[in-house]
C-alpha positions as CSV (number, residue, x, y, z in Angstrom):
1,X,110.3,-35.2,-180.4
2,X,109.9,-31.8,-180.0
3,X,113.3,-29.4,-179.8
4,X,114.8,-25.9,-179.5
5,X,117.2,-23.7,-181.3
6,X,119.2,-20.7,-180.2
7,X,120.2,-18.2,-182.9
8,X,122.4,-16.1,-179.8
9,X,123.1,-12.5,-181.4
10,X,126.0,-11.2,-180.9
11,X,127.5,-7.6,-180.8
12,X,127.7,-7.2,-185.0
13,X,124.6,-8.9,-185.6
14,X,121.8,-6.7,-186.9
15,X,119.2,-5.2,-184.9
16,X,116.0,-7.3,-185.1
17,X,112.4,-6.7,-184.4
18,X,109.6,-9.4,-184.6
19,X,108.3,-7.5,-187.9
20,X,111.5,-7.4,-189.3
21,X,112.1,-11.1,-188.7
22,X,108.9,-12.3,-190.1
23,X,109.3,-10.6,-192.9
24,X,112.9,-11.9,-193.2
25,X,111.6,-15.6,-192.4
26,X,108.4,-15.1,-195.2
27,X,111.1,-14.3,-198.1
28,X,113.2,-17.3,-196.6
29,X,110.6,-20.1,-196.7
30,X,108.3,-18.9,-199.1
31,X,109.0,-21.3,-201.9
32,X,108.1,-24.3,-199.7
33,X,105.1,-25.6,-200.3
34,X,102.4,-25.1,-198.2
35,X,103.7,-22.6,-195.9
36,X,101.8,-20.0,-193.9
37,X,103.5,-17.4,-191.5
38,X,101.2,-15.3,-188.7
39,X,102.3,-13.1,-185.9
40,X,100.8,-14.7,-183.3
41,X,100.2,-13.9,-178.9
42,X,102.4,-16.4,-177.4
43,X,101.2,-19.6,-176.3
44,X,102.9,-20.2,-173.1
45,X,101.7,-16.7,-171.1
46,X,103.7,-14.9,-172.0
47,X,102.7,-10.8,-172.7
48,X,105.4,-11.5,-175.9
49,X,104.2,-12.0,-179.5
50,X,106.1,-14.7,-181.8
51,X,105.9,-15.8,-185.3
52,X,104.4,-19.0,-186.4
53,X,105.5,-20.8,-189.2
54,X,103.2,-23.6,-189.9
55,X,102.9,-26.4,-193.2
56,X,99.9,-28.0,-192.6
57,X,99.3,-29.4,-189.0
58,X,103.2,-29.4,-188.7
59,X,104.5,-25.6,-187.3
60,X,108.3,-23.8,-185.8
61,X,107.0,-21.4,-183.4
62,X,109.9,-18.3,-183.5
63,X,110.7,-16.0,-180.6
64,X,112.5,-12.8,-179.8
65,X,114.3,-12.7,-176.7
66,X,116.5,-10.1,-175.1
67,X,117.7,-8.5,-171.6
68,X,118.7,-10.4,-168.1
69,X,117.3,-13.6,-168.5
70,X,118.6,-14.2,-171.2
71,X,122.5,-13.1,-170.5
72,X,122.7,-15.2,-167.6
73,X,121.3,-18.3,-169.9
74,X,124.0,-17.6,-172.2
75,X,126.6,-17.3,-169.2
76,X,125.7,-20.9,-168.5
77,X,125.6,-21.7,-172.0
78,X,129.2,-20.4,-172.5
79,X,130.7,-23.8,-170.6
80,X,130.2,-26.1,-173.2
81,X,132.1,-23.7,-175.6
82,X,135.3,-23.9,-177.2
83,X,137.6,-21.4,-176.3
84,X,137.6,-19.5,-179.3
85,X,133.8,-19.2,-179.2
86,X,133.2,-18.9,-175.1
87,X,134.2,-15.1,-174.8
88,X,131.5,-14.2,-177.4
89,X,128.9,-16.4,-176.2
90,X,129.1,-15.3,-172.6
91,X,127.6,-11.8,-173.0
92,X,124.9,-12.2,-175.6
93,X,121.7,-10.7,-174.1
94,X,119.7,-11.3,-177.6
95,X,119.0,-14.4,-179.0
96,X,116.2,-16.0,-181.2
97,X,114.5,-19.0,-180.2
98,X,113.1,-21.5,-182.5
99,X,110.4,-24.1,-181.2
100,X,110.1,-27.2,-183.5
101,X,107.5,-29.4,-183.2
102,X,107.1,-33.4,-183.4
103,X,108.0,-34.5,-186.6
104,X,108.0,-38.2,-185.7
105,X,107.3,-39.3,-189.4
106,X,110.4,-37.1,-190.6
107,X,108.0,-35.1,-193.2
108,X,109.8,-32.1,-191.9
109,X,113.4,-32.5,-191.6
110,X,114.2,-30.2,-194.2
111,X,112.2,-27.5,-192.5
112,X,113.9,-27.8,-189.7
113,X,117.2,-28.0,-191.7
114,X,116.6,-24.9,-193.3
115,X,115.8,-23.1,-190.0
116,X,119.1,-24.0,-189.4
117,X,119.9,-22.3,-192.5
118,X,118.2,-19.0,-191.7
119,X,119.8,-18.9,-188.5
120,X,123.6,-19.2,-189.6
121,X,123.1,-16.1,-192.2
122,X,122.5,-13.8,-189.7
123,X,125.9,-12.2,-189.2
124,X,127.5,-12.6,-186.2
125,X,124.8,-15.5,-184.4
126,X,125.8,-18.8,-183.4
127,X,123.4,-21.6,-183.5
128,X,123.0,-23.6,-179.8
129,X,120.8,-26.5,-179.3
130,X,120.4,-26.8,-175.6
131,X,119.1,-30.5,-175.7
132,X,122.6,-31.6,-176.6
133,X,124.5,-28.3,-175.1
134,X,126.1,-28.6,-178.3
135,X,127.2,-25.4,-180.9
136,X,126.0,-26.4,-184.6
């Protein structure tokens, strides 16, 4: 089954462009075999560009977001916070988005694992997954 991450940015975490995050993701991943990472239009409609990361048929597409929508996502988010993290979480208005596809034969859990990885050493982000509105 196919799932999503949130990297939510917070106040001290760096400033991040697309470029600067591919190029961050291709020194991260590129001792796995097989990979291959293109800026690519995005698939959905959207006038927004992402980054594909693909091994073989198997691919995490990674998004950019920042601005309204996505502050008052995090406002909702905030609720299933702890109250140590909820204050921070409430105003993010920049967040990277990871979209993971089927891996029903488990060939890429450790892909996905180590997106996880990427995500928690960028200072000051905290890692969501909103299919079990639960913090990682």
């Amino acid at each position: 089954m196919a799932f999503e991450l949130y990297g939510m940015l917070g106040d001290k975490a760096p400033d991040i462009t697309l470029d600067s995050m591919a190029s961050d993701l291709r020194r991260f991943f590129s001792r796995t075999e097989g990979f291959h990472l293109e800026l690519e239009d995005d698939p959905f409609g959207a006038p927004a560009r992402n980054v594909l990361l693909s091994w073989g048929g198997w691919w995490m597409r990674v998004f950019y977001e920042s601005g309204p929508d996505v502050a008052a996502e995090s406002a909702a988010i905030a609720v299933f916070a702890d109250a140590a993290v909820k204050e921070n979480v409430a105003h993010i208005d920049r967040r990277i988005r990871v979209l993971v596809a089927d891996d029903e034969d488990r060939e890429h859990t450790n892909h996905a694992i180590f997106m996880m990885d990427f995500l928690r050493e960028i200072s000051d982000a905290t890692i969501f997954d909103p299919q079990q509105q639960a913090f990682l």
